[in-house]
Structure formats: structure tokens, C-alpha cells
C-alpha positions in Angstrom: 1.3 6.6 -12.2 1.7 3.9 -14.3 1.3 1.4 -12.0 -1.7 -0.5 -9.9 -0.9 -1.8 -5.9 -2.2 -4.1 -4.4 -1.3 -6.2 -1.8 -1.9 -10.1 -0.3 -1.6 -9.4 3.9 -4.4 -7.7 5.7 -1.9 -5.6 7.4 0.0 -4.4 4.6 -3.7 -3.3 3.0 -4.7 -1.6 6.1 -1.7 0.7 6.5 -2.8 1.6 2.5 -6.2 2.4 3.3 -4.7 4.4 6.7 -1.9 6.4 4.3 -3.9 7.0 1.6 -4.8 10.7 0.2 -8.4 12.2 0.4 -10.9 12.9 3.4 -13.3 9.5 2.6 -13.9 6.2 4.6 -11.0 3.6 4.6 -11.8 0.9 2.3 -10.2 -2.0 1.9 -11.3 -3.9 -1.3 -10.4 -8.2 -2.4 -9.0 -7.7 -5.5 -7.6 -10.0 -8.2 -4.8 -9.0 -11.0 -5.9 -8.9 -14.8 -3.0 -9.3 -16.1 1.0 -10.3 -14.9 2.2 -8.6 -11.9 5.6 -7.9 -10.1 7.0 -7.7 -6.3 6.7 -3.6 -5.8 10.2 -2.7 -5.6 9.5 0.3 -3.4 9.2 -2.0 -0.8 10.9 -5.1 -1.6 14.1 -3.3 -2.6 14.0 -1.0 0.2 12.5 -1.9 3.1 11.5 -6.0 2.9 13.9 -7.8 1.2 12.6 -11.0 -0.1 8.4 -9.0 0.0 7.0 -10.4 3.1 4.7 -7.5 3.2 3.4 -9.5 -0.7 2.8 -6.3 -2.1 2.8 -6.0 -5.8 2.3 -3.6 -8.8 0.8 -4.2 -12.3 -0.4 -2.7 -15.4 -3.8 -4.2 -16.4 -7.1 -3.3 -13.8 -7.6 -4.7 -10.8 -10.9 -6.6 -10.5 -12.9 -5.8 -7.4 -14.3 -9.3 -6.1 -15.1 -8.0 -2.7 -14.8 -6.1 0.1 -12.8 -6.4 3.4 -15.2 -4.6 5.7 -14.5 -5.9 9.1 -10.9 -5.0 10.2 -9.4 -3.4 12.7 -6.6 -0.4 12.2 -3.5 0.8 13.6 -3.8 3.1 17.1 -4.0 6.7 16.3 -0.2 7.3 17.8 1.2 4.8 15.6 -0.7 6.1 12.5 1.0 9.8 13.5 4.4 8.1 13.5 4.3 6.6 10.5 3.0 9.8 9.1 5.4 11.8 10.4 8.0 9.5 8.9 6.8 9.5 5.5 6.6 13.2 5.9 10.4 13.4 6.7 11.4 11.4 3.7 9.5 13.3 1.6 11.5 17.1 3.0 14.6 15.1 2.4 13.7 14.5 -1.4 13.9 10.7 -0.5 9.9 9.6 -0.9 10.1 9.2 -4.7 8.4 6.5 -6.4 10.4 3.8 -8.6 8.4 3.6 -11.8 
């Protein structure tokens, strides 16, 4: 990908640490942008009009100022749902990525 994430709500950068690939700890890290950054248009396009999730993309790094390490996550049954939705898009050829 060509792209960085991030986001500016707690909530929206817990349900990245929840979804994310790979089989280590959930980490959510405080992060600021290096360089110019835009509203992610996966989102904001799609599913929040007008990005009140404040989730973003750039180019440059992300500098790691900190770490988020008290926070509490979704239920378990709520995590599954979401998981099983993003599973459905993805057998109906809809989960692309705009790049």
C-alpha cells in the first residue's frame, strides 16, 4: 500500500487495533503525520460522510510519540459481527481499497 492510517478518535483506533492482521497484542500507538495528509476516502466516501470517525491517510511516516495503553475494546460478539461483515464484503469482491 501506498498509503499510512491513522486516525484522531480512540474508538476509531481501537476497532484498527481489533481488525488488524497477525496473532500479536493490540496496540494502539499516539502518532503525529510527517508530512500533509487527507480524509481516507474508504471511509469518508463510503460509510461517514463529512469523516467523523477523523481518519486519515498520508504518504510520509508516522512519528510514534506515544502509546495508548489503557483502553478498553469492543465485546467479543460485536468484534465477530463486524468480522463477519468485513468477511462478506470481501466474498462479494466489494472490500477493495481506494488507493
Amino acid at each position: 500500500m501506498s498509503w499510512v492510517y491513522f486516525a484522531s478518535t480512540l474508538d476509531a483506533a481501537v476497532w484498527g487495533a481489533e481488525l488488524a492482521s497477525g496473532e500479536g497484542r493490540e496496540r494502539i500507538y499516539v502518532v503525529e503525520p510527517t508530512g500533509p495528509f487527507v480524509d481516507d476516502p474508504n471511509l469518508t466516501d463510503k460509510k461517514f460522510p463529512g469523516n467523523p470517525t477523523m481518519s486519515y491517510r498520508c504518504r510520509d511516516p508516522l512519528r510514534v510519540i506515544g502509546e495508548v495503553t489503557n483502553w478498553a475494546g469492543h465485546g467479543p460478539d460485536q468484534i465477530a459481527r463486524m468480522k463477519a461483515g468485513l468477511a462478506r464484503l470481501a466474498a462479494e469482491g466489494r472490500d477493495h481499497i481506494i488507493d
